[in-house]
C-alpha positions in Angstrom: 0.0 0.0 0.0 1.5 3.1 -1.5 1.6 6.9 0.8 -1.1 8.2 -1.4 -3.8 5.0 -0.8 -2.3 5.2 3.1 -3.7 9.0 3.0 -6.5 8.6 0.7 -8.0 6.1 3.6 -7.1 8.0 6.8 -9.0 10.9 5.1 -11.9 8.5 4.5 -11.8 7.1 8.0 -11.9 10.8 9.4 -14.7 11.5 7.3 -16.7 9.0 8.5 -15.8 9.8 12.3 -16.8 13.2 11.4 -20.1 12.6 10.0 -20.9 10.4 13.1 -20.0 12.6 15.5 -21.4 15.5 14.1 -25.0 13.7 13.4 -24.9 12.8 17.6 -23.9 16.0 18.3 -27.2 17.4 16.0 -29.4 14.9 18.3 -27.7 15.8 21.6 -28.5 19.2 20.6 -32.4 18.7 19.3 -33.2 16.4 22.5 -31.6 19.5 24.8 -34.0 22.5 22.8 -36.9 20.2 23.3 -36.0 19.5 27.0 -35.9 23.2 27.7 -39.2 24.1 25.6 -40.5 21.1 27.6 -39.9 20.0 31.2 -37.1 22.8 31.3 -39.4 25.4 31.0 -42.1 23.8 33.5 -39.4 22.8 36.2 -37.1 25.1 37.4 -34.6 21.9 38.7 -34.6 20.5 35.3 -33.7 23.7 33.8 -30.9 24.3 36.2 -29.0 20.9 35.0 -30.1 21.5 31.7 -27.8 24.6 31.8 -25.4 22.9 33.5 -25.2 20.1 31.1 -24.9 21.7 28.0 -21.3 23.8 28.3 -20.3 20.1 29.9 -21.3 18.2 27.1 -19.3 20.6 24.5 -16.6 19.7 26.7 -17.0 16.3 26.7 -17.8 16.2 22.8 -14.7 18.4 21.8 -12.5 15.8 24.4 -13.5 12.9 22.4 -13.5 14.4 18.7 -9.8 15.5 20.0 -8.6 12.7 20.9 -9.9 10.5 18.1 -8.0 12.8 16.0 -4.4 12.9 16.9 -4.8 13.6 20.6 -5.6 17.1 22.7 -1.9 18.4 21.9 -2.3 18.3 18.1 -5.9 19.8 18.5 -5.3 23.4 20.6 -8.0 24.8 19.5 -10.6 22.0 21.2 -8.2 21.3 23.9 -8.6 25.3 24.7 -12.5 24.5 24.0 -12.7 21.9 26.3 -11.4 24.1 29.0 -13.6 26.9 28.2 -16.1 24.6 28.4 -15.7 23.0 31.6 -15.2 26.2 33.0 -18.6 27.8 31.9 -20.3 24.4 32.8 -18.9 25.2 36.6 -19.8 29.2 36.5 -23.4 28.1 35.4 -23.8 25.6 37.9 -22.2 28.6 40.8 -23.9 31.4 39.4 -27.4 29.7 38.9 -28.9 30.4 42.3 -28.4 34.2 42.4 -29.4 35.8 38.8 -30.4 34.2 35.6 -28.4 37.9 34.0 -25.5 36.3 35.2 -25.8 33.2 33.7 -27.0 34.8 30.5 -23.5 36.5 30.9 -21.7 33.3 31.5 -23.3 31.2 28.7 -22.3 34.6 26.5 -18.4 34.6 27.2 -18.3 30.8 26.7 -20.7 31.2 23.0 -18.1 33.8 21.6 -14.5 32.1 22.8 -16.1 28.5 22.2 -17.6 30.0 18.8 -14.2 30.9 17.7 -12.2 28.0 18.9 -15.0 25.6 16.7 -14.2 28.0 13.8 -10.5 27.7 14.1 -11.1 24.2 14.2 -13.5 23.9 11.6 -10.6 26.0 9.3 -7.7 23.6 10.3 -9.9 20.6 9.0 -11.3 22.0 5.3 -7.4 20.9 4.3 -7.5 17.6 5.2 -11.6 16.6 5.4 -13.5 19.4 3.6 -16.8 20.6 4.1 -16.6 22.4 7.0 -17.8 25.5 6.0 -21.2 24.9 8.1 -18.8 24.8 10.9 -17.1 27.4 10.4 -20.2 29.7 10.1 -21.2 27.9 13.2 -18.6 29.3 15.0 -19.0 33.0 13.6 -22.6 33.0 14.6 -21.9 31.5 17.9 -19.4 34.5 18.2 -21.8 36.8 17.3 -24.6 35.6 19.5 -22.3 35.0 22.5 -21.7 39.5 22.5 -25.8 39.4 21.9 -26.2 37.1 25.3 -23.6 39.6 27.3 -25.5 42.8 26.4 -29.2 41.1 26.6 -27.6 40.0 30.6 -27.4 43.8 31.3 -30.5 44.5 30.6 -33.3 44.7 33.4 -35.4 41.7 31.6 -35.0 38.3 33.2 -34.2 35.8 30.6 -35.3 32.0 30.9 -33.9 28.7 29.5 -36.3 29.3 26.5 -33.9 32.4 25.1 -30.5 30.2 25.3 -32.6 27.7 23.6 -32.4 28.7 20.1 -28.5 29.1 20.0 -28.5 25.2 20.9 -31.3 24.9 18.1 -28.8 26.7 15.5 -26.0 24.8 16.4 -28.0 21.5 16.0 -28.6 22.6 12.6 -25.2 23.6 11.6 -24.2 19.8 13.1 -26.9 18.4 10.9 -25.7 20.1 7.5 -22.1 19.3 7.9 -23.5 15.7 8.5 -25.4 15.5 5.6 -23.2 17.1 3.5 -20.0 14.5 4.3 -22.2 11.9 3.5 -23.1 13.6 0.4 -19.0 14.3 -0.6 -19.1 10.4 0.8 -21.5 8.7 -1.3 -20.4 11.3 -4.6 -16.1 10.3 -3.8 -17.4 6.2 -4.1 -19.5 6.8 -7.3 -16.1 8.7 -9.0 -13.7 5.4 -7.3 -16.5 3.5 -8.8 -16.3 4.8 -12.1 -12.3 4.9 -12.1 
């Protein structure tokens, strides 16, 4: 087996971790929107781990996707996502009890840094797996709506799960479109091997 077929098959097997990953995190994402339109919006305790979980399970997510792809030191940009992460999971889960502003303000700083550490990412891999531009608009838009939370958690109104809910909604569509389109560039790259 020659460099090229050697490469040619690491890029496929990325691929297909990426479209995998990216289609769980699209569910993860759905099932957390309808939990906080849902039970989160009727229970106050379910909202507060709903809060909690979702900067924790960006951590989690961006550990594994790091890992499966050359480790946390060749990956800075999750590794500084995962800590980013953990560390907005934790300020949520401190700041919950005494102002929902805050925690507007918390899940704000975390949306723009972790918004621009998924489009960094999502840069670094159009070389070697393509299709990332969903991600990488992602990323912008997180940025974008991360300054949105900050100044919305200054203001006197009292926000609720229900207004962090469509950023999750977003992302879960961005995930689902760079799913869909790997396994479009998938099926398309088979058809020209086919054809060879």
């Amino acid at each position: 087996m020659n460099h090229s077929t050697v490469q040619q098959s690491n890029q496929r097997g990325a691929s297909h971790w990426l479209k995998s990953y990216y289609f769980v995190r699209a569910g993860v994402a759905v099932a957390w929107v309808a939990g906080a339109f849902t039970i989160g919006k009727a229970m106050p305790p379910v909202a507060v781990a709903l809060l909690v979980a979702y900067p924790a399970w960006d951590a989690a997510a961006n550990f594994v996707d790091a890992q499966r792809n050359g480790g946390l030191v060749n990956n800075p940009s999750q590794s500084l996502n995962v800590v980013i992460s953990v560390i907005a999971s934790v300020a949520v889960a401190l700041t919950i009890g005494t102002s929902m502003n805050t925690v507007l303000g918390v899940f704000g700083a975390w949306a723009v840094l972790a918004g621009l550490f998924q489009l960094i990412t999502g840069v670094r891999r159009w070389r070697t797996t393509g299709a990332q531009w969903a991600m990488i608009l992602a990323g912008a838009q997180s940025t974008i709506v991360g300054a949105v939370f900050i100044k919305q958690a200054n203001e006197p109104t009292i926000p609720g799960i229900t207004d962090i809910a469509p950023y999750a909604a977003f992302g879960a569509f961005y995930f689902l479109v760079s799913a869909i389109w790997l396994t479009v560039s998938e099926a398309r790259a088979r058809k020209r091997l086919q054809s060879a």
